[in-house]
Each structure stands twice: as C-alpha cells, then as structure tokens.
C-alpha positions in Angstrom: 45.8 -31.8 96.7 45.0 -30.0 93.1 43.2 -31.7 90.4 46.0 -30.6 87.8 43.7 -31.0 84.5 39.9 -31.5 83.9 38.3 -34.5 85.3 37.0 -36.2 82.2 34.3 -38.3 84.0 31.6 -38.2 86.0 31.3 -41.2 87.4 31.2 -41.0 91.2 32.1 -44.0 92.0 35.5 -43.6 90.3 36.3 -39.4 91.2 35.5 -40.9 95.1 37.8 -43.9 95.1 40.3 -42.0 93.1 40.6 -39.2 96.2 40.2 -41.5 98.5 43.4 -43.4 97.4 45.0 -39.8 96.9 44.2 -38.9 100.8 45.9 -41.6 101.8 49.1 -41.4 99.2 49.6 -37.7 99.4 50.4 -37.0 96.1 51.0 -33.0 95.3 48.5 -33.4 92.6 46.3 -35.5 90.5 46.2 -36.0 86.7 43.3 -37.7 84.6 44.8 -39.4 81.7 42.7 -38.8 78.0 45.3 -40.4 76.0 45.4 -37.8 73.7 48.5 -37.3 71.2 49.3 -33.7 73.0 49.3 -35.9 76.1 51.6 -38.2 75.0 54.0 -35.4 74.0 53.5 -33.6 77.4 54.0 -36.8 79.6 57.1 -37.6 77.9 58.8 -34.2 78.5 57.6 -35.3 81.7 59.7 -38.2 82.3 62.2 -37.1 80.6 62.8 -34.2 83.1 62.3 -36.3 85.8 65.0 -39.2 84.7 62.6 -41.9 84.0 63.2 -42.3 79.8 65.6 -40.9 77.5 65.5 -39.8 74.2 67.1 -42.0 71.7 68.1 -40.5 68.3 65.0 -40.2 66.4 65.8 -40.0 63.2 67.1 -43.2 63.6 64.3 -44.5 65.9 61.6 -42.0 65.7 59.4 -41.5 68.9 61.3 -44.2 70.6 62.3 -44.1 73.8 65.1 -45.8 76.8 64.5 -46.5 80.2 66.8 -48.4 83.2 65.0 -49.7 86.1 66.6 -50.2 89.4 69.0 -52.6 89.7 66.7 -54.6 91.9 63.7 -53.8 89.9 64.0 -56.1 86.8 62.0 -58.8 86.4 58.6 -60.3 88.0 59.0 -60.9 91.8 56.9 -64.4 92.2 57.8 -64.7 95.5 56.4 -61.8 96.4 53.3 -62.3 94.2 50.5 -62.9 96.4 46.7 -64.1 95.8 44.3 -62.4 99.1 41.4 -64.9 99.2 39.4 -64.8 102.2 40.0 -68.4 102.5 43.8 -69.9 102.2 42.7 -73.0 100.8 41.0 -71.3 97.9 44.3 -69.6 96.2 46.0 -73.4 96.2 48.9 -74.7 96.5 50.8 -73.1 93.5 50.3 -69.5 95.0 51.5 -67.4 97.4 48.5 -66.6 100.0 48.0 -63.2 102.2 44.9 -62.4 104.3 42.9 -59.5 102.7 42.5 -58.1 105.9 46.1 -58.1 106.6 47.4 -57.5 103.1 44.9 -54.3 102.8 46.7 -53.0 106.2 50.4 -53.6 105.4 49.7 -52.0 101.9 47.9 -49.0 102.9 50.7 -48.1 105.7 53.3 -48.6 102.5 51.7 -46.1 100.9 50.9 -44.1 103.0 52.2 -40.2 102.5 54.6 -41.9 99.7 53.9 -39.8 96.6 54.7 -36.2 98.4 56.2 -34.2 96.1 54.8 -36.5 92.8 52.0 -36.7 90.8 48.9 -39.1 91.3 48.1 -40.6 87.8 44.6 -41.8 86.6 45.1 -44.0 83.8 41.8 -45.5 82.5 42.2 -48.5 80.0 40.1 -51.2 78.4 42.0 -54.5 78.4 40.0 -55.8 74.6 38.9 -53.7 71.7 36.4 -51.3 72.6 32.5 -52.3 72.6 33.6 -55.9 72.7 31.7 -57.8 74.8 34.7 -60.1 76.0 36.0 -56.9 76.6 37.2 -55.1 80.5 37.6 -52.3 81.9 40.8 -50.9 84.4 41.9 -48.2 86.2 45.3 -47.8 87.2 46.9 -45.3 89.9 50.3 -44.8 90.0 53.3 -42.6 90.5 55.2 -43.6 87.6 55.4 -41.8 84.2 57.2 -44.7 82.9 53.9 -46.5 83.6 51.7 -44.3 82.0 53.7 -44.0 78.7 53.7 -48.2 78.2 50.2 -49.0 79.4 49.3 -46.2 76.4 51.0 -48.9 74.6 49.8 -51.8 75.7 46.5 -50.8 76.5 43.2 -48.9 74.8 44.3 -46.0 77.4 42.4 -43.1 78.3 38.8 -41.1 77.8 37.4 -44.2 75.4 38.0 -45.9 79.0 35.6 -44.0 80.6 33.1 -43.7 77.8 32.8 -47.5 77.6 32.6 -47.4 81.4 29.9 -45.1 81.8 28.2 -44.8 85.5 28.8 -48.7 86.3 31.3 -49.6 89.1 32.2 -52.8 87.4 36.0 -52.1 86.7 38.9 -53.8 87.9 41.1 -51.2 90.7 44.5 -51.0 90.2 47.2 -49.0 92.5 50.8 -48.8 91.9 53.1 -46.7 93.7 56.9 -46.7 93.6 57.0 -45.9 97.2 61.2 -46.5 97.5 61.4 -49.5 95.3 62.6 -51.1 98.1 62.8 -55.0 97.5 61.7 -56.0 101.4 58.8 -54.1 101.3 58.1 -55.3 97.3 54.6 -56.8 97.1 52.1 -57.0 94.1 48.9 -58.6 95.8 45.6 -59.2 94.1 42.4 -59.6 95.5 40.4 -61.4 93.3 37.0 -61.4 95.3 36.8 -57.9 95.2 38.6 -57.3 91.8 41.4 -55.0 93.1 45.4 -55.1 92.8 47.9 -53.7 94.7 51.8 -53.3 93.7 53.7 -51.4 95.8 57.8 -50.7 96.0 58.2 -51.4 92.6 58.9 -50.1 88.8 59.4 -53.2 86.4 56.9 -53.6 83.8 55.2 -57.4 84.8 54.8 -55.9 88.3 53.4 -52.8 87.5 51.7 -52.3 84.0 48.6 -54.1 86.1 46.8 -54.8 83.1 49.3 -57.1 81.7 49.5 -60.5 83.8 47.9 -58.9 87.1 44.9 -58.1 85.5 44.9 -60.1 82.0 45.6 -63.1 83.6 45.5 -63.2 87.4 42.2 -61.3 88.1 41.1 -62.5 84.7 41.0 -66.0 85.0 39.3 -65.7 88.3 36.9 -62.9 86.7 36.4 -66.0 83.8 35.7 -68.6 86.0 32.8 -67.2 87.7 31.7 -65.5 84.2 31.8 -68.8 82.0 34.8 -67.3 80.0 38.5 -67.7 80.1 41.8 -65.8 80.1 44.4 -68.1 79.0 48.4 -67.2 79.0 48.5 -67.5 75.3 49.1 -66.2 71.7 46.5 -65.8 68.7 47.3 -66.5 65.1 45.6 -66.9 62.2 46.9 -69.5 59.1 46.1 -68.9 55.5 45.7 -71.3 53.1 46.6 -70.4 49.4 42.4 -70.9 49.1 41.7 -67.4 51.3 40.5 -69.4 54.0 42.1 -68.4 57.9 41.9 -70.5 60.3 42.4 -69.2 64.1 44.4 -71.2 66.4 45.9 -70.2 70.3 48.8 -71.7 71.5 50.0 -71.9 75.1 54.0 -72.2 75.9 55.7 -72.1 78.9 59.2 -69.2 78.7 62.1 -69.7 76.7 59.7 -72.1 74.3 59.2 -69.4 71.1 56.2 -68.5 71.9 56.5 -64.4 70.6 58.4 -65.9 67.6 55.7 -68.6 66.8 53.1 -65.5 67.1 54.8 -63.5 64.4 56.0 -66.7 62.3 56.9 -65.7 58.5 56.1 -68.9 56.5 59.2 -70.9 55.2 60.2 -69.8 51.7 58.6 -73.2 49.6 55.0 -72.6 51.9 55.2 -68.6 51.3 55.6 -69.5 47.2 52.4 -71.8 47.4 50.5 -68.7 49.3 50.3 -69.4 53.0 50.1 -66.2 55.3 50.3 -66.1 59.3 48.3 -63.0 61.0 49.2 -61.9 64.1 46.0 -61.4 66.6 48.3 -61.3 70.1 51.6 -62.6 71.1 50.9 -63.5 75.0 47.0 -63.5 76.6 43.8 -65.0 74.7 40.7 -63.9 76.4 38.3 -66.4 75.1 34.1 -66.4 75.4 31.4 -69.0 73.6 29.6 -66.9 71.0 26.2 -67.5 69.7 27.6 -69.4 67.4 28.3 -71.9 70.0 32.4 -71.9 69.2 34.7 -70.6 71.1 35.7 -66.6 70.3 39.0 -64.8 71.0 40.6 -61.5 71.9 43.6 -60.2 72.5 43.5 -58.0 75.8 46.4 -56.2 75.2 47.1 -53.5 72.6 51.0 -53.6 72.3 53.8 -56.0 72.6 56.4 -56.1 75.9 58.8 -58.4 74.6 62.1 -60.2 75.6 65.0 -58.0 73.8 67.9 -59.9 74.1 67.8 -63.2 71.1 65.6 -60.9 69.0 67.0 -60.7 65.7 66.2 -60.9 61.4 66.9 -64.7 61.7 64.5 -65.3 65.0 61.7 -62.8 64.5 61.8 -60.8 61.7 58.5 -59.4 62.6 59.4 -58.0 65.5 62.3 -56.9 64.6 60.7 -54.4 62.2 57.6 -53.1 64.9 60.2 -52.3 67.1 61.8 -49.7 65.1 59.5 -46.0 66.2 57.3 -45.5 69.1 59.1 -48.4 71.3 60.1 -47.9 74.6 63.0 -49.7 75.0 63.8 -51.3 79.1 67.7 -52.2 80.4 69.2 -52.9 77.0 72.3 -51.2 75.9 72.4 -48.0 74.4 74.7 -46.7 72.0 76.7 -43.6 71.8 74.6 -42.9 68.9 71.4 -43.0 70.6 70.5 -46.4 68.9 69.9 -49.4 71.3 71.6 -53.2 71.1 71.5 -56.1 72.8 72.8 -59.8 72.6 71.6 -62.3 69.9 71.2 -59.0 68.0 72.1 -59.2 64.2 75.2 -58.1 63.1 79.0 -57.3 65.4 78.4 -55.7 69.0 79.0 -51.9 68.7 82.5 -51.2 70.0 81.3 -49.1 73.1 77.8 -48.2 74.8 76.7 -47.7 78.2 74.7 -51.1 79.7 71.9 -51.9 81.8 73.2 -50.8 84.7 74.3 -47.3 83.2 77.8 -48.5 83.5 80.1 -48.1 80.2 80.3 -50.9 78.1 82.7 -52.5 75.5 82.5 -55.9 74.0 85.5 -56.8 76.1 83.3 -56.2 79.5 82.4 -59.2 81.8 78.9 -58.3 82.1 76.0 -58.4 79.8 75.0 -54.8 77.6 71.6 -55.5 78.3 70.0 -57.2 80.9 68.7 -61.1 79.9 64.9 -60.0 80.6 65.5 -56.4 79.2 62.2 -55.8 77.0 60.5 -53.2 74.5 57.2 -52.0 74.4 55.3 -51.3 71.4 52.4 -51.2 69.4 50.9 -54.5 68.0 49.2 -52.1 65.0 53.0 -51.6 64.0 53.4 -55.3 63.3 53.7 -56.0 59.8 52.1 -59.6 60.3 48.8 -57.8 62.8 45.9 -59.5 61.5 42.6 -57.6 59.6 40.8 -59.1 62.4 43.0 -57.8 65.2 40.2 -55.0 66.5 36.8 -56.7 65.8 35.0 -56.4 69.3 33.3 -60.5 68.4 37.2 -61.4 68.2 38.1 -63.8 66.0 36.9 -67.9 65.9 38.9 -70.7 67.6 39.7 -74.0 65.8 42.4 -75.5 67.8 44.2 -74.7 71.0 47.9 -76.0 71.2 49.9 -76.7 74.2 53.8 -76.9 73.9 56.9 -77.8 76.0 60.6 -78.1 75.7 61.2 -81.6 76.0 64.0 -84.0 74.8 62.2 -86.6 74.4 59.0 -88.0 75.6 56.6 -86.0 73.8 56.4 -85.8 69.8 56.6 -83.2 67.3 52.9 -82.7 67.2 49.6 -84.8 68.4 45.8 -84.6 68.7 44.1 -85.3 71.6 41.4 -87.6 71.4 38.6 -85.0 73.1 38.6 -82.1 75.5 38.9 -83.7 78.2 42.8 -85.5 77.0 43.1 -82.0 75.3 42.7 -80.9 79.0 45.2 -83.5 80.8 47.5 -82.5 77.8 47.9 -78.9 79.0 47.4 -80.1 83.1 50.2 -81.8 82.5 52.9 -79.3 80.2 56.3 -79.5 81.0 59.5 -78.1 79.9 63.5 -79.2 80.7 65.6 -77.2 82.4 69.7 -77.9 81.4 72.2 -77.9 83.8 74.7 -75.9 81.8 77.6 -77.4 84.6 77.0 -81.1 83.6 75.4 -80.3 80.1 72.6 -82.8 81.4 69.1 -82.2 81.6 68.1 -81.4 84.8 64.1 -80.5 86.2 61.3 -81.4 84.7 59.3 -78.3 85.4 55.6 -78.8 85.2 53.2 -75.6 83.8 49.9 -76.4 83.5 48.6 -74.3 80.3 51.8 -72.5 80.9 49.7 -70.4 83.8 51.6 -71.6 87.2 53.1 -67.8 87.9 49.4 -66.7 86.6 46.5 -68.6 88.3 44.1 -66.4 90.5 42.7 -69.2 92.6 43.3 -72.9 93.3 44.8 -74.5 90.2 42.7 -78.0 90.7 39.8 -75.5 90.6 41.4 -73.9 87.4 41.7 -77.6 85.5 37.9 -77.9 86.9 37.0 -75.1 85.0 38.6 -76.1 81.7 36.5 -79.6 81.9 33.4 -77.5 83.0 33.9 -75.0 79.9 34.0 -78.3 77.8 30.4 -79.0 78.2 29.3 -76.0 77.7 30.6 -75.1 74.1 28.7 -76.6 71.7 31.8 -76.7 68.7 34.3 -76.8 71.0 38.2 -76.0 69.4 40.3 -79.4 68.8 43.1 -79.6 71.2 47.0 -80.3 69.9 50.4 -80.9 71.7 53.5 -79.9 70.1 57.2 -79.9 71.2 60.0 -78.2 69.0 62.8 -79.3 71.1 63.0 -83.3 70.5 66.9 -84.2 70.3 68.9 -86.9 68.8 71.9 -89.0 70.5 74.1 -86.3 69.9 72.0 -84.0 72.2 71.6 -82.1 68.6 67.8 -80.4 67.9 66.2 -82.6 65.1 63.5 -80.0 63.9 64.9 -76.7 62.6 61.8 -74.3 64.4 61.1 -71.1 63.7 59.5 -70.6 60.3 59.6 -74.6 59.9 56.9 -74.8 62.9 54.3 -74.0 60.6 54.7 -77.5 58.9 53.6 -78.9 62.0 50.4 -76.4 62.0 49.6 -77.1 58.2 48.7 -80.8 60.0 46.8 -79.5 62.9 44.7 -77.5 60.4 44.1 -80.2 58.3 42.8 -82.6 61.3 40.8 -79.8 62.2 39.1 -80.4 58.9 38.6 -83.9 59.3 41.4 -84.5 56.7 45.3 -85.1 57.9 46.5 -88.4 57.9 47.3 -90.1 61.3 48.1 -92.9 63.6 46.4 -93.5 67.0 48.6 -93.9 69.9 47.8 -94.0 73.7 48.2 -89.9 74.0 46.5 -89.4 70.8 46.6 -89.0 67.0 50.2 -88.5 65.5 51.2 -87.5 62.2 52.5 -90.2 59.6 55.2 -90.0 58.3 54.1 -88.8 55.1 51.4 -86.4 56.5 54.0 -83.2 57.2 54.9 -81.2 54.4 59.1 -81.4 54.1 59.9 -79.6 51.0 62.7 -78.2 51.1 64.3 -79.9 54.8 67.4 -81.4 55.7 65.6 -84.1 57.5 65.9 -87.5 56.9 63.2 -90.7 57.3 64.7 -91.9 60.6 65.0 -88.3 61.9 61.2 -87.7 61.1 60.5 -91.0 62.8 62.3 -90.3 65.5 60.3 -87.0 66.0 56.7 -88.9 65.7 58.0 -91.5 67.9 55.8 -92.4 71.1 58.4 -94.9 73.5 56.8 -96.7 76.1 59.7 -97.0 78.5 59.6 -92.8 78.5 56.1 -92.5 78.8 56.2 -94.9 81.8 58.6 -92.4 83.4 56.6 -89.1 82.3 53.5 -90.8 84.3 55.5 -91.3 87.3 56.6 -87.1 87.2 52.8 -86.4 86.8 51.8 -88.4 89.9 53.8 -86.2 92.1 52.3 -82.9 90.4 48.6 -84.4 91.2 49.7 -84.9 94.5 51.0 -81.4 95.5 47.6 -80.1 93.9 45.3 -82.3 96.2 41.9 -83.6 97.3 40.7 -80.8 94.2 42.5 -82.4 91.5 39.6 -83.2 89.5 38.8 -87.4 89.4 38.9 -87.0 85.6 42.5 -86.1 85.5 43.3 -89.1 87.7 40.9 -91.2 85.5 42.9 -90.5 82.4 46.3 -90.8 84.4 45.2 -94.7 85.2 44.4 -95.5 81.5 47.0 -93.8 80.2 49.3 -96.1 82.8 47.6 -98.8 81.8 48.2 -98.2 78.0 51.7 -97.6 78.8 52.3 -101.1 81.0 
C-alpha cells in the first residue's frame, strides 16, 4: 500500500508499527496527519464526498459541520468496554475483563483486510498543552474521517505530536477501525500494561476519539498510578474574587449532575456586580501532578469540548451556547431545512420541519425525538468565552479544592468539608446519585460512582481508592476536599436550590474555608455552612428552606451507611481498611 503524503517523522519505532498495523488492515493507502489548516480543508472535502459530515449553512454557522452515526452507533458501549490485564483479578470487579492474549487475537482477525478500498489515517496528538510535563503523547489509526476532523478538535493533533515525541517509544497506541459497525463484533479493549487500545466495529465519538475517556481516563489513570499522578473524570475552574485573586478548584460529578454547566458557570447577576469571574480550564478530565511546589497542579488533557446537545440552551449554558456557534461538528441532532441545527431544551419554538437523527423527516408533531438524547458537538475550548488565561500553561494551573457531587434528595447537604484527605477520600468512594422512576414518580436506585469514574477505571477500583490515600501522603499542601449536592428536595418533591449560576454561592464558601475563613458547624461527615455563611442576595429562599438544605438527619445517614456496606462488599478483600475504618466511626456517630 502507497504512502499517500510525506511521512513527517522519523521515528522508527512509530513508521514500523504504523505498517505493521496497515499489513494487517489492508488499507489502499496511508495518510500522516500534520494538522495543518490546508489539511483541515482537504480532509473535510474528504468526508464530505464520502458521506461522513455535511455542510451546514455557513454563513449562519461558519466552518461548522453535521454528522449522523449509525443507528446502532450512538453512545458508549460499557458492556462491551473491556480492561485486558494479564491477571482477571487486577481489572476488579467494576470492569469488564478479556485475556490480552485472547483479546489481541479476536481483534486482529476483526481487522483484518477491513479497510480495503479506505484510507489508513495517522493522527498524532498530545493529550495536555505541549512541553508540559503532565503532558502525553497518542497516536491514533483509524478509518474514519469523522475521527480525524474531531480529535483536531479535541486534541493538540498533528506534526507538534511528533516533534514533542521525538525518537522515544513512550506513546500510548491507539487503533480504530469501523470494520462494519457491526454491534456483535463491537469492542473497545484497552490494555493498560502495555499502553495500547483497540476499538473496533464502531463510529461514536466516546468509543472512538481514543484520547477522550480511553486514553484520558482509562489508560490514564492506570499510566498515573504507577507514575505518582492522576487522571481524574473532572472539570477545572478558576473563581475570581473582586480582589484579582483566582483560586483553582476541580470538581467531579457523576452524568446528568451539571457538570459542563458548572464548568462554564456565569456568576449570578448581584456576584457579577461585586466583580466575581469564573474561567474555564476543562469541562470533563483533570490530569493532575505534585509540583515542586509541593501542591497539587492541573491540566486539561483535552483541547475541545464534546458536549451533550440536547438541554443546552441561553438559560442553562450560556457559555456554550455561544462556542458552539463556528467550527463545531455537530453529531445526531436535527438539522434544519436551512442548514442550521436544533435540538430539544433548545431556546426558542421547534422549527416547523427538519430532518432528525435518524435522517428521517421531522415536524414538531413526530413521535420521535429531532435529535438523539446523547447527540453532541465538538468544538474548540479556545472558542469559549469563559477559557481561562491559564488554559495552555504547560505547569497547569494550582489546585485548592477538589469537589465531589451527587444528585441526591436528601441525605447529603448543599455543601461540606471533609475533615482531611482521607474523609475527602471516602467522600468521593462513596458518591452517589438517584435515579427516578418516571412510572411511579418515586425515586428509585441509589447508583454509587466513586469519583464519578465507574465507566472509567483502568484497573481494580479498591486499588484505585488506594491510590488516592497513597497520593495523600505524598503532597505536601494537599487541595481541601468538599461535597456538594444541588438536588436536595422539599415535601413537595420540589428542588430547594435554584443551580446553575446560584452554585457559585456554594463555591464562594468552599473558597473561603480554603482560606481558613468561612464560618461553619462540625458534623459527623464534616464542616457545614451556617446559616449565615452563604451569600443569598438576591434568592427566593427562605430560613427553613436554607436549613433544610444544611441539614445532616441521622435517621438518613443511618440508611446511606447501610447502601455503602453493600458497595465495599462487591469491591472486596482490596477495599482499603481505611475506608472501612471511617465507615465504623461514621456508624458509630450516626447510632
């Protein structure tokens, strides 16, 4: 098979593996991505021609771009997510386990001979800002054009890649190939012990942009916990205060929790007029190091934004709302007669016709959806009008609290500190959201997501928690660590905090804590707000409503211990004894 362009490295470690994987995929001919503009402009006539993207209308939405994925082919596939540790034990109970041995064969006889007649991309990326020393380097292979034109997006994509790479074989392999996006042969395996991913039979973005969750977070976290580092499912913002100070703070949610909106938060109208601003460092992955310094340090991995479509609007994400509007690939939501895009939760009426997810026309009228519930768009963080100054520095930027969040009824309060670490640690072990049985209108599971990283975990999650309590020790100023939960209701099943811009109320406190101001009462999880500590200019909320959302009940906390037990249980003998140890007092507290 041709080389179709110049090679643009000489590495020989990559150029072999890359014909290697080409022998045994058969593609007509290879192409070395250099991420170039002219690129760009090429690869998207590309797609076009071939039926992967459409143009939309571009003076309306200039350089943006639609896509539908197969009907089967639109959303992550966890059951057929697989961690290939040499040992079963080792990927945990929480994962899906292949043999390497195996899982090499079966994926090498997929592919085989399965891109005659295509084109074998080589997309190098750096998952960081480049020369950063938290910072890593992929290489992709695929089939797809689609692919290539989002992980330009969401990655630093192309010859920097290799210049930052050098001669060194230390990057993490990545194939894709469509194959015949055939569900029963879907698999996306990764093989953390020899840094490698495989995703075959597949299109959709979480299964096959590889440095997203496979690689950001997956091969990541098990990259981190044999390199002292971490790679943590969660956003980067920075607060500032009317004094110029920022203060850095990640924040870890499990879905449907606002995490993407709580990244690009505009400050409430009375906190705006007194001068606070919120900077947007990343919306989904924190890859986070101890500097010299001795605090913890941050980066943002990615370098674009694959957000949830449908529910994004003026009211819930301004923010977004505005990057999305040039150089966005939009994914399954509806598109308009005029070459525009819509989906539900959008602002403003439906358009009175379009053609939906499924290619199918479209009226308001129509049983189905115009865009598919996990539809998505792709684009540049640099677009953002929130991105923070700080957004490429290769030292990233410096942590003062990490937040875990749920969506819980009840139980937990609007906001806590943890006493240390290691409760800051249990805290996030032990995250939880409600599901809602929309039948009954009762709530149904409690659905436990440790650090919000069950689908994401490259290795045994007890292991995982282990390595949280190990990274403990070893930073010296280590980030304070906060719970907060949006979603408290009242007797009329009614939300009692408003959310969205409002949230940052509850961060003014954690801020303040972190400065060893921030008035508080100690209860058995930790400190919670007064009532007069939160900043409520301006709210509808009244004094029993407030106490109600600071509220620690006993009788509830008796029964959230209970849930927890059976979690420990299902994650075994490597549950670590400090996670039990705080269980017992916490019961104890509690009786």
């Amino acid at each position: 098979m041709a080389v179709a362009n110049q090679i643009i490295t000489e590495n020989k470690i990559v150029i072999n593996w890359v014909n290697e994987i080409a022998e045994l995929c058969q593609p007509d001919k290879i192409y070395y991505c250099d991420g170039s503009e002219e690129e760009k402009q090429k690869l998207t006539e590309e797609a076009v021609h071939l039926g992967e993207v459409e143009y939309l209308n571009q003076e309306k939405l200039p350089g943006c771009l639609y896509s539908r994925s197969d009907i089967n082919d639109v959303a992550r596939t966890e059951h057929l997510t697989y961690i290939c540790t040499r040992k079963k034990e080792d990927a945990g109970p929480t994962n899906n386990w292949l043999d390497p041995q195996q899982a090499y064969q079966k994926l090498h006889d997929t592919l085989r001979g399965s891109m005659k007649g295509r084109t074998l991309y080589v997309v190098p990326f750096i998952m960081g800002p480049a020369g950063s020393p938290i910072s890593k380097i992929g290489i992709e292979l695929t089939d797809s054009v689609y692919v290539v034109l989002n992980m330009r997006i969401m990655t630093r994509m192309g010859k920097i890649a290799f210049d930052q790479l050098g001669d060194s074989d230390d990057f993490t392999r990545c194939i894709h190939g469509k194959v015949k996006l055939d569900i029963n042969h879907r698999a996306i395996a990764h093989f953390p012990e020899d840094n490698t991913i495989i995703s075959v039979n597949t299109a959709y973005g979480g299964n096959a942009l590889l440095g997203k969750k496979c690689l950001a977070l997956r091969i990541g976290s098990f990259l981190g916990k044999t390199q002292d580092w971490m790679a943590e499912h969660m956003l980067i913002i920075g607060i500032e205060t009317p004094k110029g100070d920022i203060h850095y703070i990640t924040a870890a949610f499990p879905s449907q929790c606002g995490k993407t909106n709580l990244a690009m938060l505009v400050p409430p109208a009375p906190l705006k007029k007194l001068g606070y601003k919120v900077w947007t460092v990343g919306d989904d992955i924190a890859w986070l190091k101890i500097g010299p310094d001795g605090r913890l340090w941050a980066i943002n991995p990615e370098n674009g934004f694959f957000g949830v479509a449908p529910g994004t609007s003026m009211k819930s994400n301004p923010n977004a709302l505005k990057t999305i509007q040039k150089n966005t690939i939009f994914t399954n939501v509806l598109k308009t007669p005029e070459g525009t895009v819509w989906w539900e939760g959008l602002d403003g009426d439906p358009p009175k016709e379009g053609t939906n997810w499924k290619g199918e026309p479209w009226t308001p009228a129509s049983k189905d959806k115009g865009a598919h519930p996990n539809s998505r768009f792709t684009a540049p963080v640099e677009q953002c009008p929130s991105v923070s100054p700080e957004f490429e520095n290769p030292k990233g930027v410096p942590i003062s609290a990490m937040i875990f969040g749920g969506r819980r009824a009840k139980v937990a309060p609007l906001v806590y500190e943890t006493f240390n670490w290691e409760r800051g640690v249990y805290a996030g072990a032990t995250m939880a959201s409600e599901t809602t049985s929309a039948a009954t209108g009762q709530v149904g599971v409690v659905r436990r997501d440790p650090m919000a990283m069950l689908p994401f975990m490259g290795y045994h999650v007890g292991d995982y928690w282990r390595h949280w309590l190990n990274m403990g020790k070893k930073i010296k100023h280590a980030p304070k660590i906060f719970h907060v939960n949006w979603f408290r209701k009242n007797e009329k099943g009614d939300f009692i905090w408003p959310g969205f811009g409002e949230n940052l109320r509850a961060l003014l406190w954690v801020i303040e804590r972190c400065q060893g101001k921030g008035q508080a009462q100690e209860t058995p999880i930790g400190y919670v707000p007064t009532a007069n500590a939160l900043n409520t200019e301006g709210l509808d909320l009244s004094k029993a409503d407030l106490e109600s959302l600071l509220s620690v009940d006993s009788a509830e906390w008796q029964e959230e211990l209970k849930g927890q037990v059976e979690f420990f249980d299902k994650v075994g003998d490597r549950c670590p004894k400090e996670i039990r140890e705080i269980h017992a007092s916490l019961t104890k507290s509690f009786a």
